[in-house]
Backbone bond lengths (Angstrom), bond angles and torsions (degrees), N, CA, C in turn:
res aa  C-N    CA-C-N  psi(-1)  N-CA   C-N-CA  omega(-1)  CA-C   N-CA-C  phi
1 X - - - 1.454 - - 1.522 110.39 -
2 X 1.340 113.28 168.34 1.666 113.32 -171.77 1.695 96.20 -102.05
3 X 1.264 75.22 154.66 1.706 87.14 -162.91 1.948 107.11 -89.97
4 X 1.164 108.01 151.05 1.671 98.82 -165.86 1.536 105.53 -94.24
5 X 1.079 108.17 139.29 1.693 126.68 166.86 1.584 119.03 -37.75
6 X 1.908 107.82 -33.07 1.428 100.48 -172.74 1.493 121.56 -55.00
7 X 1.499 98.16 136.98 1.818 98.03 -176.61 1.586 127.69 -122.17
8 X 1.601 97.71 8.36 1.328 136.18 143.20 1.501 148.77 -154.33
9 X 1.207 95.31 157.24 1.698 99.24 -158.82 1.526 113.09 -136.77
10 X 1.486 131.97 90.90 1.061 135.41 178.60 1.797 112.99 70.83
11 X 0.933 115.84 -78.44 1.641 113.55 -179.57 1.034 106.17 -137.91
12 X 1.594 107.51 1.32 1.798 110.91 -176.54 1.731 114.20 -103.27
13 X 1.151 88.74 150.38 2.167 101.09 -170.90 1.597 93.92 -94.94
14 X 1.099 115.90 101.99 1.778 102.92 176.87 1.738 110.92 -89.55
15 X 1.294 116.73 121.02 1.182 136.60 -145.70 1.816 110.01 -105.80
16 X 1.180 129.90 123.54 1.247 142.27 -155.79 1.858 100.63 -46.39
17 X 1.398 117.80 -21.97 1.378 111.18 -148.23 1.731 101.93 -93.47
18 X 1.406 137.61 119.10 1.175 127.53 -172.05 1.292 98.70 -110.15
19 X 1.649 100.17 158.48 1.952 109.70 -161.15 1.256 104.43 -126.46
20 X 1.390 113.79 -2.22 1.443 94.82 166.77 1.929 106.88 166.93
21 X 1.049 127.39 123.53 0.958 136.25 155.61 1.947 145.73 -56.80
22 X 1.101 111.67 138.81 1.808 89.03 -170.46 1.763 89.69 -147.32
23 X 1.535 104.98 -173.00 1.516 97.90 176.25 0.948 134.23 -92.50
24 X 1.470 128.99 25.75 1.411 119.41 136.06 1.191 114.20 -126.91
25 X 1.473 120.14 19.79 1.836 102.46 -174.01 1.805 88.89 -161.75
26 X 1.581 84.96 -151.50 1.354 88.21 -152.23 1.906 96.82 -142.30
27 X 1.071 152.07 153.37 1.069 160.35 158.66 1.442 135.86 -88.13
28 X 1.362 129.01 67.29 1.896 136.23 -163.32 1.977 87.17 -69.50
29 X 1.545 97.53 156.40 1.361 112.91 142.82 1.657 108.61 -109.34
30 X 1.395 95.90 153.00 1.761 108.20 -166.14 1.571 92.34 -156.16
31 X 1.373 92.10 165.32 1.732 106.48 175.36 1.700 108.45 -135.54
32 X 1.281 98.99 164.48 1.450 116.36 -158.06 1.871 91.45 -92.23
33 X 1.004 116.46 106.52 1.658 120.54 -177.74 1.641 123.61 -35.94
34 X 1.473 93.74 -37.14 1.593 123.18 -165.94 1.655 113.02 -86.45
35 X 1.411 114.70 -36.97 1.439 125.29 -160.45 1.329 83.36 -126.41
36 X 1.328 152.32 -36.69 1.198 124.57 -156.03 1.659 131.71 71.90
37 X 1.052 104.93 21.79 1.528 125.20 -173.67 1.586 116.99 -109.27
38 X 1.215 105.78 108.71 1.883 109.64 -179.56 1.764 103.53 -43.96
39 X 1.039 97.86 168.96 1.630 118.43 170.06 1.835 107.73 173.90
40 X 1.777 107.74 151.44 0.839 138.52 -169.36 1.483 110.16 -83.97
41 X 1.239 141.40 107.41 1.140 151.35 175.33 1.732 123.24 -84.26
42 X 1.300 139.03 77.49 1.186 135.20 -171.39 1.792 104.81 -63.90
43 X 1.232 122.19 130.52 0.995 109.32 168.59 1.569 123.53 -118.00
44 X 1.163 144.54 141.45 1.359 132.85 -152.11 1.447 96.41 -154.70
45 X 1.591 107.54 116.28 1.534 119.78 157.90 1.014 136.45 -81.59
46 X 1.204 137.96 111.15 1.517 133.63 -161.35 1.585 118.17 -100.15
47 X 1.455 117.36 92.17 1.568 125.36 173.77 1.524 125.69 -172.12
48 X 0.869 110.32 -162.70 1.517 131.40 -151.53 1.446 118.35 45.81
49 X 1.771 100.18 -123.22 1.770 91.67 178.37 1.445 126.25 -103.60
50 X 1.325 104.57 25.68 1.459 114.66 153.37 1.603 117.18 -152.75
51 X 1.529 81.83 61.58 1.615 100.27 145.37 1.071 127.74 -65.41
52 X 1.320 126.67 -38.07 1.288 115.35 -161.62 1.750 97.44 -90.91
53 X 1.524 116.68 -33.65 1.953 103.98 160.31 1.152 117.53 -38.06
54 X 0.995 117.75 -57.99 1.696 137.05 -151.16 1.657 93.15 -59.69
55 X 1.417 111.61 -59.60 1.979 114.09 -168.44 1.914 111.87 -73.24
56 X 1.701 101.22 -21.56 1.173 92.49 166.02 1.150 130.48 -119.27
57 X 1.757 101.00 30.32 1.686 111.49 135.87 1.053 132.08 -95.17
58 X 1.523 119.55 -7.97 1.553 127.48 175.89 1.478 95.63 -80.65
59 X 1.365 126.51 -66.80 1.082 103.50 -173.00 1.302 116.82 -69.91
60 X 0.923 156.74 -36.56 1.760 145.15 159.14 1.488 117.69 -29.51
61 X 1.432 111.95 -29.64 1.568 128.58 160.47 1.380 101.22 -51.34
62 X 1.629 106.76 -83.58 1.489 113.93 -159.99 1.716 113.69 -51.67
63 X 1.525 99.72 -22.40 1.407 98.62 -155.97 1.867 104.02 -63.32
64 X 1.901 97.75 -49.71 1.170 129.69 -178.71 1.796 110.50 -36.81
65 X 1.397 103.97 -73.21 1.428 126.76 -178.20 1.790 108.84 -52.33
66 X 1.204 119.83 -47.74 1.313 120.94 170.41 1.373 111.73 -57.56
67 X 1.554 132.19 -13.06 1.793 110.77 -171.94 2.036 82.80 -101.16
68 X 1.023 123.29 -12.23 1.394 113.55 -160.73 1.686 108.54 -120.24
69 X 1.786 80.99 150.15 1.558 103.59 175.95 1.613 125.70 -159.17
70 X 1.120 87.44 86.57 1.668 103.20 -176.19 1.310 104.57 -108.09
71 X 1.024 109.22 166.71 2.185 123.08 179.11 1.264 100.96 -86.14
72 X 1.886 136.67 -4.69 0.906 113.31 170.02 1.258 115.51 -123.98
73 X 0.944 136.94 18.08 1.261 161.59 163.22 1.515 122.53 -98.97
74 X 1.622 104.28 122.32 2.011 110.72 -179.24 1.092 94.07 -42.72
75 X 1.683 123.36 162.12 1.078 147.98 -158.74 1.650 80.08 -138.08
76 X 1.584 116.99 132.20 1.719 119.56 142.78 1.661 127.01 -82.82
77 X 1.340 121.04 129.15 1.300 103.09 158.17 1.646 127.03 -110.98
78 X 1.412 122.28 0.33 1.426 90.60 -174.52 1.626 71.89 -164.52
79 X 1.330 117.45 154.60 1.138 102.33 150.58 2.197 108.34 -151.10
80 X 1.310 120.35 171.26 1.124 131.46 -131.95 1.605 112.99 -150.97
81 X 1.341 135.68 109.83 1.128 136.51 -140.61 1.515 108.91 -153.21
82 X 1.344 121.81 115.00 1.562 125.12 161.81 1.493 102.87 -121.99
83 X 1.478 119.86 174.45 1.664 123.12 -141.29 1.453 98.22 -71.39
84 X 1.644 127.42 -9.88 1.508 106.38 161.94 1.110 127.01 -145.49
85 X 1.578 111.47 31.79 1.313 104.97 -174.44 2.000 88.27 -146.11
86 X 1.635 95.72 147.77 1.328 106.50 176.46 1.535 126.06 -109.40
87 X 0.720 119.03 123.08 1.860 114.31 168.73 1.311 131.94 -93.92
88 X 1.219 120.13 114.34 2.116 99.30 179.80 1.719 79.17 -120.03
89 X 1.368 83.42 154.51 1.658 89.61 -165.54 1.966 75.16 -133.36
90 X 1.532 102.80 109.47 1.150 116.23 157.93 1.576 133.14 -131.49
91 X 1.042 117.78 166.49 1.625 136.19 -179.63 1.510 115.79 -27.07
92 X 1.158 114.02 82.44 1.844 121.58 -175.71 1.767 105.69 -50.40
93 X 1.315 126.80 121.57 1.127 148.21 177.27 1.518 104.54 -94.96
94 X 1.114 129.15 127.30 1.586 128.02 -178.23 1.680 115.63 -102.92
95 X 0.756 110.46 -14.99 1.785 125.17 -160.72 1.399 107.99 -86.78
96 X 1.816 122.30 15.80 1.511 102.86 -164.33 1.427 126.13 54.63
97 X 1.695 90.72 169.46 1.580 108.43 166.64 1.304 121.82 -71.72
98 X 1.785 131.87 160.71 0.825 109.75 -167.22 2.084 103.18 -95.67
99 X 1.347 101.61 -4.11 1.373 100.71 167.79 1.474 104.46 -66.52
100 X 1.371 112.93 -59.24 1.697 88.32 -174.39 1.555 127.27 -64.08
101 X 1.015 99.57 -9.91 2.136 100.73 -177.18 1.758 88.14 -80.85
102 X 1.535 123.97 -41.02 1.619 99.38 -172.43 1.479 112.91 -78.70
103 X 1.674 128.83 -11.28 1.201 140.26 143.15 1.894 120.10 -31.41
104 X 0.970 104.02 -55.14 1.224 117.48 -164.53 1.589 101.70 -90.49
105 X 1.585 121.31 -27.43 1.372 124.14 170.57 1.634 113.03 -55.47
106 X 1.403 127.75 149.27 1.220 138.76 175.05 2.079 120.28 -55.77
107 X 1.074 98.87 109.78 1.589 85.66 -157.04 1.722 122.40 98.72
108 X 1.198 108.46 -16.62 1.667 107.17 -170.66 1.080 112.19 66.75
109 X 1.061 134.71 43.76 1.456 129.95 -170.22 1.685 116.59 -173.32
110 X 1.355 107.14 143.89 1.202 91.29 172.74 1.188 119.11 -112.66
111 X 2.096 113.99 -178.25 1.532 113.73 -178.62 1.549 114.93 -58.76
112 X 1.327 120.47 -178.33 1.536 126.53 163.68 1.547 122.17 -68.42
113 X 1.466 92.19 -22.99 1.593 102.27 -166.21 1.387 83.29 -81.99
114 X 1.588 115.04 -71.38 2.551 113.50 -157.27 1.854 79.98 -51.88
115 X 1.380 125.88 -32.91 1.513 95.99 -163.25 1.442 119.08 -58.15
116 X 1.369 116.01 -53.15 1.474 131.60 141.47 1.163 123.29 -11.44
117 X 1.320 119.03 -53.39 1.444 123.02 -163.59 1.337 99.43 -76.45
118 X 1.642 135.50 -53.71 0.982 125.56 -142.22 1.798 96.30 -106.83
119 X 1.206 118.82 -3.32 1.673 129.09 167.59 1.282 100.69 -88.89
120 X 1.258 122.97 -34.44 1.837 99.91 162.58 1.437 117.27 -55.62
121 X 1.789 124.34 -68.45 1.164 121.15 171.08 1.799 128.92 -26.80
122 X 1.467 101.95 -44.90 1.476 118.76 165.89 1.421 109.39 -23.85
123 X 1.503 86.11 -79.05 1.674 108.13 -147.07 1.733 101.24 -76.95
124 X 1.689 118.88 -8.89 1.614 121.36 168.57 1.394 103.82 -65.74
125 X 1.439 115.69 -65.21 1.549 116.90 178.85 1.613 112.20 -58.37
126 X 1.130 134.86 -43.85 1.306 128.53 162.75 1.596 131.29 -36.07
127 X 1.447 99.03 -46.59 1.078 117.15 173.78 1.794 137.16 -79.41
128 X 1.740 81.48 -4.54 2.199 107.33 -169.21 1.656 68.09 -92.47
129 X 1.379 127.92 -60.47 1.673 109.80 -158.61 1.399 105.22 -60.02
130 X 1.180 135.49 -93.24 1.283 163.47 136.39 2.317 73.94 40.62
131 X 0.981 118.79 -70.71 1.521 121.75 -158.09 1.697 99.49 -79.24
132 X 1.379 109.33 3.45 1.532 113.05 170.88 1.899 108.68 -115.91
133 X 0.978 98.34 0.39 1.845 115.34 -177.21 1.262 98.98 83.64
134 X 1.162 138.28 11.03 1.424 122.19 177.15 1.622 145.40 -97.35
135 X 0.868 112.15 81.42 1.749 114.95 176.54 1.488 138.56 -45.03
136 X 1.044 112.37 126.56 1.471 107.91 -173.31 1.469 121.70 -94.44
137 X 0.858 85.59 -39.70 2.363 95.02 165.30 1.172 114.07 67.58
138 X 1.351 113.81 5.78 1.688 121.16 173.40 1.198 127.02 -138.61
139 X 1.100 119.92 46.88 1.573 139.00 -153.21 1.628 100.51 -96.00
140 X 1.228 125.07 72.83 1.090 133.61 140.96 1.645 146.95 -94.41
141 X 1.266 132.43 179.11 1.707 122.48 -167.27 1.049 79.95 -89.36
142 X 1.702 175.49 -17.88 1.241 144.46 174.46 1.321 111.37 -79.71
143 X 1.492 131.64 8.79 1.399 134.24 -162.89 1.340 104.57 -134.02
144 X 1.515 123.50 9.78 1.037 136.58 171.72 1.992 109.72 -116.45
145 X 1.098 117.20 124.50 1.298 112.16 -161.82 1.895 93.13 -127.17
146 X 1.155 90.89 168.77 1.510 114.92 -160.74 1.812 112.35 -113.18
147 X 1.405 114.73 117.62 1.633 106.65 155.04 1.481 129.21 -146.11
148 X 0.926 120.65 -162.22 1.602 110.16 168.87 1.766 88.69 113.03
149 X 1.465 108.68 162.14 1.806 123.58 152.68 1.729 113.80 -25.43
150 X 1.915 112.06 -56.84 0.968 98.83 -152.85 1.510 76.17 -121.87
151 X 0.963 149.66 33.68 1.663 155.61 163.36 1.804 95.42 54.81
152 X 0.974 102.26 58.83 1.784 117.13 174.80 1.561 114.86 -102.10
153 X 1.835 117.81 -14.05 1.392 87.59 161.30 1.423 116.57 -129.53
154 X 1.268 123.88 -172.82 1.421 109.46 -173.08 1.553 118.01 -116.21
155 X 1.267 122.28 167.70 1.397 114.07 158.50 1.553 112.82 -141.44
156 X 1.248 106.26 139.09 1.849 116.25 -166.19 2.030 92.14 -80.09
157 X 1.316 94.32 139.29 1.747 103.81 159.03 1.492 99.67 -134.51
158 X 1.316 91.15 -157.66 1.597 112.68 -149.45 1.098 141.52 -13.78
159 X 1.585 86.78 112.01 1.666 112.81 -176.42 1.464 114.27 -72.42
160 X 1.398 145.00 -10.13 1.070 149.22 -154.71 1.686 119.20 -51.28
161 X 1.599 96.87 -10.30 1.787 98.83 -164.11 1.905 78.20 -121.98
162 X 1.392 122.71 -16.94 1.413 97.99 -175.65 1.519 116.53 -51.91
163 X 1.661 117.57 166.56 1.217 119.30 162.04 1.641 115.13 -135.94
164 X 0.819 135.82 163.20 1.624 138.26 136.74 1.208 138.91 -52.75
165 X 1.577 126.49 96.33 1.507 114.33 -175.49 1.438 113.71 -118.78
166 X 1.041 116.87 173.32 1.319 140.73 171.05 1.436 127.05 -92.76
167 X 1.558 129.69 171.31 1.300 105.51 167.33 2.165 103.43 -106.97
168 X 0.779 100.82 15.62 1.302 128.24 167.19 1.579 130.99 -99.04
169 X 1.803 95.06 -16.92 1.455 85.25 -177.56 1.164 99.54 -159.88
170 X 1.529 128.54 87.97 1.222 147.32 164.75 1.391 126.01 -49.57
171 X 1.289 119.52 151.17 1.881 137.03 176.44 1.220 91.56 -66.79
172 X 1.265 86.13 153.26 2.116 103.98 153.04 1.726 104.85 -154.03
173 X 1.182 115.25 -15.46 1.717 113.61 166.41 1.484 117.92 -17.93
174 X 1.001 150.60 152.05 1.250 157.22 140.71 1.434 114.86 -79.51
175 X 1.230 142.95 108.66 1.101 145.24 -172.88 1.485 141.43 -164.74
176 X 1.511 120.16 113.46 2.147 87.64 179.26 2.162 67.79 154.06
177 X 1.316 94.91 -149.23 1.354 123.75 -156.38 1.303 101.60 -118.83
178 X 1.490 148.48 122.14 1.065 144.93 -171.28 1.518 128.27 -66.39
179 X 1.562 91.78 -41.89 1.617 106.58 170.98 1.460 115.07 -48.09
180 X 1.764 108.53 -47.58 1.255 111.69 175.58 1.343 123.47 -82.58
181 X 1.337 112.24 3.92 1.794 92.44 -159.81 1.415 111.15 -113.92
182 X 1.544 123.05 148.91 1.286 171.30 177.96 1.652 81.39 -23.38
183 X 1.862 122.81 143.69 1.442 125.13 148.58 1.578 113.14 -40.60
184 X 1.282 128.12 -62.63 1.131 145.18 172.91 1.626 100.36 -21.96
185 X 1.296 112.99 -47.19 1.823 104.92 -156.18 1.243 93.69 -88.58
186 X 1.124 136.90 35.33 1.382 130.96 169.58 1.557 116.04 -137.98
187 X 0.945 103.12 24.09 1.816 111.88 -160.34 1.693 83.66 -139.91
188 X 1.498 119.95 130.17 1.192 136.10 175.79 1.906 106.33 -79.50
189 X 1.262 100.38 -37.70 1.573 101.92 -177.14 1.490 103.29 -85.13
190 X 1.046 135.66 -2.30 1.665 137.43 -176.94 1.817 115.53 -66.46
191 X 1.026 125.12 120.11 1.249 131.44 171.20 1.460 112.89 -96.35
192 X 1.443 113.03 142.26 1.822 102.08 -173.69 1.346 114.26 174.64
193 X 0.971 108.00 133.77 1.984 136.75 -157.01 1.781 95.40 -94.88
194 X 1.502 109.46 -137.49 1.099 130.73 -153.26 1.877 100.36 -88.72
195 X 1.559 112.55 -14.20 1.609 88.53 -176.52 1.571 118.93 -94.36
196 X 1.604 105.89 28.00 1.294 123.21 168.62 1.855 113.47 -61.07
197 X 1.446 79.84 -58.73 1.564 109.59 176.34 2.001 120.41 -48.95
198 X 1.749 98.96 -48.71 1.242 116.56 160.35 1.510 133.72 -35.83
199 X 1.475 93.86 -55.66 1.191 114.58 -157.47 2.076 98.37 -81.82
200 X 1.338 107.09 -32.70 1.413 102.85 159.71 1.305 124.12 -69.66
201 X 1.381 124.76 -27.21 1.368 113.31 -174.15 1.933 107.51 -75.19
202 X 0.880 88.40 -16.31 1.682 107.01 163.09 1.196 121.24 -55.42
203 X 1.353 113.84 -49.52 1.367 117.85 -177.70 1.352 95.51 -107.90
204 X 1.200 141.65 45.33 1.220 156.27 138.84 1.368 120.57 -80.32
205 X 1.263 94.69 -65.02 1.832 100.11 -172.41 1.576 92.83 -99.00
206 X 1.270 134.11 11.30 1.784 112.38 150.71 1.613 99.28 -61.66
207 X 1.941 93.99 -67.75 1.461 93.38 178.60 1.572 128.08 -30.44
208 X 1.217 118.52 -55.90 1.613 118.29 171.51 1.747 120.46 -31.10
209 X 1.393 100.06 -65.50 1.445 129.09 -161.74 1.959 105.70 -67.29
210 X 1.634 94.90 -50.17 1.374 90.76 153.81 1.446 155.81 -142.18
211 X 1.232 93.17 29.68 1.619 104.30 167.33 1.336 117.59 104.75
212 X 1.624 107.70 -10.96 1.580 102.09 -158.93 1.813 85.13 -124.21
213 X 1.540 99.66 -164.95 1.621 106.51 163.50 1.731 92.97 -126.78
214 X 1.406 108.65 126.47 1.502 118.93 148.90 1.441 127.80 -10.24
215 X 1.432 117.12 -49.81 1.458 146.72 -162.50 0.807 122.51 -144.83
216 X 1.509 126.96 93.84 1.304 153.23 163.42 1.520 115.15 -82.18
217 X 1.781 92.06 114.18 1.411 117.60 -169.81 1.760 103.91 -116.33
218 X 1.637 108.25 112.14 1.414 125.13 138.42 1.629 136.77 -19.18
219 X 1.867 91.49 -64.93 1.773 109.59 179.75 1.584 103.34 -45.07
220 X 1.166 101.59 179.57 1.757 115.27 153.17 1.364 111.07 -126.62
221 X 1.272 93.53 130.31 1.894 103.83 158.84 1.687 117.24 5.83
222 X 1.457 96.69 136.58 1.679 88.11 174.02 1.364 97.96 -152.72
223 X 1.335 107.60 -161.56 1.400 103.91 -156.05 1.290 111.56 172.10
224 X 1.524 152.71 134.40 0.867 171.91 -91.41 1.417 158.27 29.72
């Protein structure tokens, strides 16, 4: 999508440098006018023929991110809305993805020990949703971001495909990243809770440990 001209937004300076792209929007860095403090600007256009996906993944975003607050998980602060475009203006992470830091690691890969380290953090925030009913369904290393001195801890983003379940009232959506996703997300008759989520962190720390992905996927991304 084309990226919008706005170059301010409420108290925020939206700043030429963009951090990252996804499938329906786009990611600005901006600063807070008042404090002087970066932050992450999601930006999300809402149209054509999946408009109506697009608004009820933003709000399934906002809804998600507003009940939660973990240290490894984006934080939202404000967010900002005219009839087609969305803003969540959240917590700027500096450290990259964690695919590109194991890119850039020696070998592509990391030790047993950072693999450890940063699949514990994983599976804490995984486990704060998961104990709030909430699923994320897109649990991949580009959705895991990096900060700190030595970029040692992590923080999970985009919620856009999470949902809310029950133990009464199960998913059946198809949705997420193929490489990563669950048998279940490929089966139209499949019903399925939290070991969607599981089954990626799996192919998380293969990826970590050795460099590659398990499952090499052709398709592209989908979603709805």
């Amino acid at each position: 999508m084309k990226e919008t001209e706005i170059k301010k937004l409420g108290n925020y300076s939206i700043l030429d440098k963009t951090l990252g792209k996804g499938h329906f929007g786009y990611v600005k860095l901006a600063v807070h006018t008042l404090t002087n403090i970066k932050v992450a600007i999601k930006i999300t256009e809402v149209h054509g023929e999946k408009a109506s996906i697009i608004r009820r993944n933003c709000y399934r975003e906002v809804l998600s991110l507003n009940q939660l607050d973990h240290p490894c998980i984006i934080k939202i602060h404000e967010i900002f809305k005219t009839t087609n475009i969305y803003y969540l203006v959240m917590e700027y992470v500096d450290g990259g993805s964690l695919l590109s830091f194991i890119r850039e690691t020696p070998g592509s890969k990391l030790t047993e020990n950072d693999s450890r380290w940063y699949f514990q953090q994983m599976v804490s925030a995984i486990d704060y949703l998961h104990r709030r009913h909430i699923v994320h369904r897109d649990l991949k290393m580009e959705n895991i971001l990096l900060h700190g001195m030595d970029k040692k801890f992590i923080k999970l983003i985009d919620f856009g495909f999470s949902n809310i379940f029950s133990k009464d009232d199960f998913l059946s959506t198809r949705c997420g990243s193929p490489e990563y996703a669950a048998p279940e997300l490929f089966s139209r008759d499949s019903k399925y809770t939290t070991e969607v989520d599981v089954w990626s962190l799996g192919i998380i720390l293969y990826g970590m440990a050795i460099g590659s992905l398990p499952f090499r996927q052709v398709t592209k991304s989908y979603g709805h």
